[in-house]
NUMIZA-286643 format. One record per residue (C-alpha): residue in three letters; residue number from 1; x, y, z. Coordinates in steps of 0.5 Angstrom, whole numbers. Each point is the difference from the previous one (the first is absolute). Example, Ala and Ser with C-alpha at 12.3 -4.5 7.8 and 13.67 -1.06 7.14 Angstrom:
residues 2
node residu->ALA	num->1	X->25	Y->-9	Z->16
node residu->SER	num->2	X->2	Y->7	Z->-2
end
This chain:
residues 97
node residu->UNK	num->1	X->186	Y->229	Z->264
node residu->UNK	num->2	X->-3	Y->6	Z->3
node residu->UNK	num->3	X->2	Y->-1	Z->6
node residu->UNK	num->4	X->8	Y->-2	Z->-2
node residu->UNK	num->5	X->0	Y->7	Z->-4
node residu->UNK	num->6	X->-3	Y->4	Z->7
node residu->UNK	num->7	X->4	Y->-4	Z->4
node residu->UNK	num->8	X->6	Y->2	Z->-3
node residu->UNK	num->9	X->-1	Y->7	Z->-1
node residu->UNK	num->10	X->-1	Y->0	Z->8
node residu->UNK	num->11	X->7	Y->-3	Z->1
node residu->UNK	num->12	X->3	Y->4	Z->-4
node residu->UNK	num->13	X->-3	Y->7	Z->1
node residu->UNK	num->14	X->3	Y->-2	Z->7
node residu->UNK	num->15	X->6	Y->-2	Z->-2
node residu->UNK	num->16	X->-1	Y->-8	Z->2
node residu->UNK	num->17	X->1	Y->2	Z->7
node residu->UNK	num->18	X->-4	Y->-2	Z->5
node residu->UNK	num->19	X->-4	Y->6	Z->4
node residu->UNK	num->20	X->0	Y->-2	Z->6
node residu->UNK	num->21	X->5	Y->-2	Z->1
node residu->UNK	num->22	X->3	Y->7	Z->-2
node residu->UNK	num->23	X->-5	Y->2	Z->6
node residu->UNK	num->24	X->6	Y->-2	Z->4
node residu->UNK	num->25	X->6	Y->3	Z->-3
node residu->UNK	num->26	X->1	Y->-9	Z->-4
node residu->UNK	num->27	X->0	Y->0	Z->-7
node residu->UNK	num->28	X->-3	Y->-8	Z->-2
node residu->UNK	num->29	X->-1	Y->-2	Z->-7
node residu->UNK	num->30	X->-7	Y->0	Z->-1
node residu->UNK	num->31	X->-4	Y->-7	Z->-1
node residu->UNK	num->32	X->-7	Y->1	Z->-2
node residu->UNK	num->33	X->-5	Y->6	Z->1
node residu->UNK	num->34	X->-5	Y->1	Z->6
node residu->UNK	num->35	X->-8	Y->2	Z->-2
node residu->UNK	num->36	X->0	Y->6	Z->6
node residu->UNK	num->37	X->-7	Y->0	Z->-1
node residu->UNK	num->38	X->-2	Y->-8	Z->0
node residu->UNK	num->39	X->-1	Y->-3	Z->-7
node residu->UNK	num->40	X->-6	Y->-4	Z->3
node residu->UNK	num->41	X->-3	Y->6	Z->3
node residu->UNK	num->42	X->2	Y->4	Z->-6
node residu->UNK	num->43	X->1	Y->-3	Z->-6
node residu->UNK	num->44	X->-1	Y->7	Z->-4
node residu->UNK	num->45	X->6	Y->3	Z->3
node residu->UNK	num->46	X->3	Y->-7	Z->-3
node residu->UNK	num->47	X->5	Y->4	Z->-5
node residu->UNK	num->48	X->1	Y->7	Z->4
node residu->UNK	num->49	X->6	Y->3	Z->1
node residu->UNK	num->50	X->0	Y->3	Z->6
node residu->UNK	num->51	X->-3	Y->-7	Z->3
node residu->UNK	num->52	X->6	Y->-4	Z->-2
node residu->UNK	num->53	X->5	Y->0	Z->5
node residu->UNK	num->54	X->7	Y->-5	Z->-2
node residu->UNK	num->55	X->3	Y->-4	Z->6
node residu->UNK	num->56	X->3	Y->-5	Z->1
node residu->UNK	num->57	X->-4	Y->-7	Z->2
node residu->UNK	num->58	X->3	Y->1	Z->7
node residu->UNK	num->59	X->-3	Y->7	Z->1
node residu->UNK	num->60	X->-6	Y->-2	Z->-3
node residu->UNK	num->61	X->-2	Y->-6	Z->5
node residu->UNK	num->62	X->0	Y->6	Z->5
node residu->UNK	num->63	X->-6	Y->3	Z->-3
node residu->UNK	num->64	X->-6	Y->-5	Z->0
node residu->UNK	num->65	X->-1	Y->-4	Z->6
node residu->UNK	num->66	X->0	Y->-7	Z->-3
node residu->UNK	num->67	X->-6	Y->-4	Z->5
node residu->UNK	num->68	X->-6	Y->5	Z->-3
node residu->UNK	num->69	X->6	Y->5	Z->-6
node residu->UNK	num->70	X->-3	Y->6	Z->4
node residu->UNK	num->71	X->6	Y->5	Z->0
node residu->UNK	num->72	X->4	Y->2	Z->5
node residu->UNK	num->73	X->3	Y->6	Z->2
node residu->UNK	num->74	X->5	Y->1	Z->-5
node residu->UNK	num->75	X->-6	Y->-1	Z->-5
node residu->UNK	num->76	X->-4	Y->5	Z->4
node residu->UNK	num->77	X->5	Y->5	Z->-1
node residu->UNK	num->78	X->2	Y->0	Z->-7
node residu->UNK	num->79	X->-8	Y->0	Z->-1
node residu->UNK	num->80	X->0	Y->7	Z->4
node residu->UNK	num->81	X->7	Y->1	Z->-4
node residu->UNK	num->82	X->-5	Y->0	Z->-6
node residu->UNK	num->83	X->-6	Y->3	Z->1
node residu->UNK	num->84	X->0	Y->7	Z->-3
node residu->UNK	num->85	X->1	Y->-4	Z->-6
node residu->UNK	num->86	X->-7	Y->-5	Z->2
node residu->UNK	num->87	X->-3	Y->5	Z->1
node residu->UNK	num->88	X->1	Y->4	Z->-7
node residu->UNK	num->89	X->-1	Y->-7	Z->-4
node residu->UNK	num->90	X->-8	Y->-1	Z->4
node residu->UNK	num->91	X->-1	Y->8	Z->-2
node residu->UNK	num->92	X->2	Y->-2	Z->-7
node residu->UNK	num->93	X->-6	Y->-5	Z->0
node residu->UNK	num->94	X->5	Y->-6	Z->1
node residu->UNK	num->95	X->3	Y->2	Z->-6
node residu->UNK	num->96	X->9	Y->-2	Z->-1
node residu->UNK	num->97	X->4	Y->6	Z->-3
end
């Protein structure tokens, strides 16, 4: 039920809009929400905000390489897009604001 409710309050903050798409001027109806910083290796950042990331199914494919799910330079790059607030949340100790 968590999850539903985060989920949600991404796509919405975003207007439903997938945000790279929007990087290249299209606007597509988001389809789900990307962990920017991978679930598996950061299950703490599970509910966070700004690691939340609405796209549509297509975009998302593109940003894990399927054979090993390691990410793939749009990943990357949305990774450095958010690294101000990475580095803010280690500095609170991990915590979620």
């Amino acid at each position: 039920m968590k999850w539903k409710n985060v989920r949600e309050k991404s796509l919405r903050n975003h207007k439903y809009l997938c945000q790279e798409s929007l990087r290249y001027g299209k606007h597509e109806e988001a389809e789900m929400v990307h962990h920017i910083f991978p679930l598996e290796h950061y299950p703490e950042l599970a509910y966070v905000q700004w690691n939340l990331l609405p796209v549509t199914n297509k975009r998302h494919n593109t940003f894990h390489r399927r054979t090993d799910n390691s990410l793939t330079e749009k990943g990357l790059y949305w990774q450095e897009k958010r690294m101000k607030e990475y580095d803010a949340w280690k500095q609170r100790g991990n915590k979620d604001v």
